[in-house]
N, C-alpha and C positions, 0 to 999 in steps of 0.2 A: 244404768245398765241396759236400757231398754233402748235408748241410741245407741248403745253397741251394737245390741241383736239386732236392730234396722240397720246399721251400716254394716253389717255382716252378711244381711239378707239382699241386701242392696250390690254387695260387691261379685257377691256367687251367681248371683242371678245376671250381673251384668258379663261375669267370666264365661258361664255356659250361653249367654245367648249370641257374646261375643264369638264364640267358640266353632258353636254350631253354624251359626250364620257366613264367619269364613271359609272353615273347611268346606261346607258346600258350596259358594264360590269359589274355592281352588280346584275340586272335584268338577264344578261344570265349567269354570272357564278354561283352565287347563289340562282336565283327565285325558281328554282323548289325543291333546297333540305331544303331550312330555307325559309315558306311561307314569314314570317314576312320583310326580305328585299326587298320584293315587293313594302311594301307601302315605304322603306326609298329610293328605285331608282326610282319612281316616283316624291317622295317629291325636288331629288334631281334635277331631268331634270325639272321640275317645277319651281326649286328657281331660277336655271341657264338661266329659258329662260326671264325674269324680265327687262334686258338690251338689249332684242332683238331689238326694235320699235327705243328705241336710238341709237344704233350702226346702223342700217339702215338711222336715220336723219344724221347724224356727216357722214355718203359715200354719203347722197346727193342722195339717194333712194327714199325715201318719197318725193322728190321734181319731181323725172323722175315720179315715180308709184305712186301717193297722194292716191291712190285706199286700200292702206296698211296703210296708219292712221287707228288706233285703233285697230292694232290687238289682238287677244285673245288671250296675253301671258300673261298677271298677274294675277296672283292666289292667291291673298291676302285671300279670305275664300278659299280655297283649300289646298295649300303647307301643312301651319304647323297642321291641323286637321290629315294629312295623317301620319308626324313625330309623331304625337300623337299618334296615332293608330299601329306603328311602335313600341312605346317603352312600350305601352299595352304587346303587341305579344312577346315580348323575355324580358320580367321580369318577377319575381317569383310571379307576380301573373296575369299569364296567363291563368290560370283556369277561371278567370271573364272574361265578355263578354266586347268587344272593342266596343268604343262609335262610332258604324260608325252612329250616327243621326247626328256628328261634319262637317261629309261630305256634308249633304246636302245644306246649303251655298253656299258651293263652287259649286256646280253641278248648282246652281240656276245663281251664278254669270258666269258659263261657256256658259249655256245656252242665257243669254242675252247679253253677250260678242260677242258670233257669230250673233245674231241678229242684235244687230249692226253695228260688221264688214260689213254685208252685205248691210245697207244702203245710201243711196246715198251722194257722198264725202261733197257735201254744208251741209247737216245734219251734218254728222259725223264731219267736221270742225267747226260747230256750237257749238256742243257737248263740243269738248279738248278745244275749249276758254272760256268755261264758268266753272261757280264754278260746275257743276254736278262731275268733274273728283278729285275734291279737296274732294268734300263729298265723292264721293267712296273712294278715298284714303285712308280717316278718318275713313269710318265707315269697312273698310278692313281690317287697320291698329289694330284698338278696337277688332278687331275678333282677330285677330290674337296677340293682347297682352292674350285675355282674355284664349285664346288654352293655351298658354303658361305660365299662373299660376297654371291651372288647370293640365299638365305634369307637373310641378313642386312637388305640390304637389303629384301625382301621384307617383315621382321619391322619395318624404320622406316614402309615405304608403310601395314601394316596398325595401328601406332600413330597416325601423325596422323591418320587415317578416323574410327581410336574415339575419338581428342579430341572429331572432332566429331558424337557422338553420345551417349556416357556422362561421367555426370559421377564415377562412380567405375570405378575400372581395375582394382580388384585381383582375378586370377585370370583377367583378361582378356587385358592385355597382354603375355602371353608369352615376359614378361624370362625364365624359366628357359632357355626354348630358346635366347637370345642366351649365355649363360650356358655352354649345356653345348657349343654349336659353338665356343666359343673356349676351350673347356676337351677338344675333339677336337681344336683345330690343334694345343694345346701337346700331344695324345696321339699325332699324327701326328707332332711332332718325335722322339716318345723311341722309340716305332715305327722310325723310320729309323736312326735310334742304333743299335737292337739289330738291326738291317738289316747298318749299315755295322764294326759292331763286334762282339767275343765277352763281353762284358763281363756278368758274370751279375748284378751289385746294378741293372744299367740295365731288365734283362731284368724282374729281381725287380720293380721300381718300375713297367713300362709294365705286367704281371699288376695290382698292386694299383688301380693308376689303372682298366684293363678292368672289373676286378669292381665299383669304386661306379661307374661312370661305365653300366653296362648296371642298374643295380639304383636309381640315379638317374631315367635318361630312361623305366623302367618303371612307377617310383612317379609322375612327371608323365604317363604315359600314362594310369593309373587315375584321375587325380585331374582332368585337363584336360576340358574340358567346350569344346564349339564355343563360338563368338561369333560371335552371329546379327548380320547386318547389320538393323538397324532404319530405314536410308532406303528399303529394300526390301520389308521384311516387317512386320506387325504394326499398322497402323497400319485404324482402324476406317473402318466404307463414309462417314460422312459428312464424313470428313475429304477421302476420293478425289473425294466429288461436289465439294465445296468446289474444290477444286484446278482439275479438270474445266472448273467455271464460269468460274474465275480465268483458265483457257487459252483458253477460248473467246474471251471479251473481246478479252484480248493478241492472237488470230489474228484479230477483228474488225479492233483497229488495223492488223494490217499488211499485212489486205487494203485498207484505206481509203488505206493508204502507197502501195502498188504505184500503185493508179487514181491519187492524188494527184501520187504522184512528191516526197511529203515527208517528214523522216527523225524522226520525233516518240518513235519505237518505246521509242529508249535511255530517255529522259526518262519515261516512263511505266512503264514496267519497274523503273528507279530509284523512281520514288515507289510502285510497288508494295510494292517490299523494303524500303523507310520504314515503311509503315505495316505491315508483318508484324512489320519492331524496333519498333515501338511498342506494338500490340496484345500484343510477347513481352513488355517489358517490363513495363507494366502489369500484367499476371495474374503474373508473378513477384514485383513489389514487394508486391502485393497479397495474394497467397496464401499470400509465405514458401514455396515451396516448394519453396527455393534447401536449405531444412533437412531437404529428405529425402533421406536417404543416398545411394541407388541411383537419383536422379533420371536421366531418359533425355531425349532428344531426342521419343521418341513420349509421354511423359507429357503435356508441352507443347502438342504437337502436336496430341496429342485435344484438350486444356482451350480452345486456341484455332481449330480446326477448320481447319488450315494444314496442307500436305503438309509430312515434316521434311523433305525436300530443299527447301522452299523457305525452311524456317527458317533450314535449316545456309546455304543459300546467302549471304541477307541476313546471319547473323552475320558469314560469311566475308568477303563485298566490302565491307559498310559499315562494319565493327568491325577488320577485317582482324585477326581474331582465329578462335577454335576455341568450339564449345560448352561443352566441358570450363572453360576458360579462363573462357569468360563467366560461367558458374553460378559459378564460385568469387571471380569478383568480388563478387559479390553476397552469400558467404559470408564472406568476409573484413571486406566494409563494419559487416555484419551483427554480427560479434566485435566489432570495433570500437564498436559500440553497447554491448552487453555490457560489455565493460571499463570502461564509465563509466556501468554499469548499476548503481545502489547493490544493486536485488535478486539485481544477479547476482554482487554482490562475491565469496561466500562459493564461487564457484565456481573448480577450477583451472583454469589454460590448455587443457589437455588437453580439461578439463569443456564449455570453452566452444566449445572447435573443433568436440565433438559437438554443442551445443548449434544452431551455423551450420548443420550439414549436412557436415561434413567424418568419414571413416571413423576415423580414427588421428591421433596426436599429428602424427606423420612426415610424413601429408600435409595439415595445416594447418598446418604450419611450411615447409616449402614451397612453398605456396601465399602463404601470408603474406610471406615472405621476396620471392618472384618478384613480386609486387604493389606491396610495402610498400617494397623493400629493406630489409627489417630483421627479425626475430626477433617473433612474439606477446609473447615476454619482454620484451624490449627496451621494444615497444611499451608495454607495461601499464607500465611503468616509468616511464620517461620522458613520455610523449607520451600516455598516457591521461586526462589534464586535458583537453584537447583536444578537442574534441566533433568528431564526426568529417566531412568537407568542408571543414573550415575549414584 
């Protein structure tokens, strides 16, 4: 049992120093040029200092200094409100305002934490034997499940946006963070475990999950990069006069509606977003530039002088579809050619999916599968006789 307790003391100790020692490397190497990593190296010295009051009992500290029962290192309302507010600030929909009311919780539970701390040790020893520390736990624990539905969803609202904007997603879509919050609830259950139990292999297991689970969400803090909204940003001056003109016209109609007292407005607005799907389609059949990887909603945009909020819009009411979606229509048809391409026999599926415009095997098989119902394989197989429409 006394190898346990050392490779228990050994694991916490390596989690917080692990911890601390990142987060302050994300805090000085990127705080000042990406605000947003601010609140994830706070979150991270945060999560990391959790183990700290244990690994001081297991050296027999709290026994010399009992003055250090209860210190104010757990941020059950603080930590993940702040990773919340984190994945606000570098997703495409950064233009909305970050829920810092999430913080205040935490600022309430930091504040009576030191309070505490500062009380006298028979209190404070009264305190950790009684159920008060069980209900914090609990009602810390519910906060911090309830943060972590609400980034969930957050992390679906900022995927369909980028549908309709990018036509490739990788390192955009922010699967890892959906990833490590449901890899915190299963960390919150074994947490409560060695909460509710003495059990030292449970203890052992919630140590090893802390140390990759902080040396994880550090490696995606270095590596993550914002996602700029491009219905907002980026798009060049003759694209905004374009648009400008386009609004003026529409505001002529509906002054002529008001005087008139006639409802023409919808109908004209509708053939407006016709001919923006026509003018998109054409420059796409025409230019192939369904084949370029990292195509965007503002590539388009420039090529046909249309704001992309009026592009995405038109895809969206006419197509009832996504930009992402559309472009890989066009990519998939596009394979399809290819497979009954004689010059492009000699190439493999793989080959060909780079060839469309698609990043990887994985998302042209996907793609083709959601389109096709069927498999690129399948396809070339079977059904690549076939010329494709028919």
């Amino acid at each position: 049992m006394t190898e346990t307790f050392n490779v228990i003391s050994l694991m916490d100790t390596l989690g917080l120093v692990q911890g601390l020692l990142l987060g302050i490397l994300l805090l000085v190497i990127h705080g000042r040029k990406r605000r947003a990593v601010i609140f994830l190296g706070l979150f991270i010295i945060l999560f990391s200092l959790e183990p700290l009051e244990n690994i001081f009992n297991e050296l027999g500290i709290l026994k010399k200094m009992p003055h250090l029962i209860l210190m104010p290192v757990s941020f059950h309302f603080l930590a993940f409100p702040l990773f919340y507010i984190y994945l606000q600030k570098i997703s495409v929909l950064e233009n909305e305002k970050p829920s810092y009311w999430t913080l205040l919780p935490g600022f309430v539970e930091l504040l009576i934490g030191c309070i505490v701390f500062f009380l006298p040790i028979h209190i404070k020893t009264w305190i950790k034997d009684s159920n008060a520390m069980l209900i914090y736990f609990l009602l810390g624990m519910a906060y911090s499940l309830i943060i972590q539905f609400i980034a969930l969803k957050w992390i679906d609202r900022h995927r369909k946006e980028l549908l309709n904007q990018y036509s490739f997603l990788q390192h955009r879509s922010l699967m890892w963070s959906t990833y490590f919050i449901y890899a915190c609830i299963g960390f919150s259950i074994l947490f409560l475990l060695t909460f509710l139990t003495d059990n030292h292999l449970i203890y052992l297991c919630y140590s090893m999950v802390n140390v990759v689970l902080i040396y994880w969400i550090s490696y995606q803090g270095f590596a993550q990069q914002n996602v700029v909204s491009l219905l907002d940003n980026g798009f060049k001056e003759h694209v905004v006069i374009a648009q400008k003109s386009t609004d003026k016209n529409l505001e002529k109609v509906k002054t002529e509606e008001r005087r008139h007292g006639t409802n023409t407005l919808g109908s004209v607005e509708e053939e407006a977003l016709k001919k923006v799907l026509d003018d998109l389609h054409y420059h796409i059949v025409s230019s192939k530039c369904f084949t370029k990887e990292d195509l965007t909603i503002i590539d388009v945009s420039e090529e046909i002088a249309v704001h992309p909020r009026k592009i995405s819009q038109a895809i969206n009411s006419l197509l009832h579809t996504n930009f992402n979606n559309y472009i890989n229509s066009f990519r998939v048809e596009y394979a399809k050619e290819l497979f009954i391409d004689v010059k492009a026999k000699q190439l493999s599926i793989e080959g060909i999916g780079i060839e469309s415009g698609f990043h990887s095997k994985s998302t042209f098989y996907a793609a083709f599968r959601k389109i096709e119902g069927t498999t690129p394989a399948q396809y070339r197989e079977h059904d690549s006789t076939i010329p494709p429409g028919k």
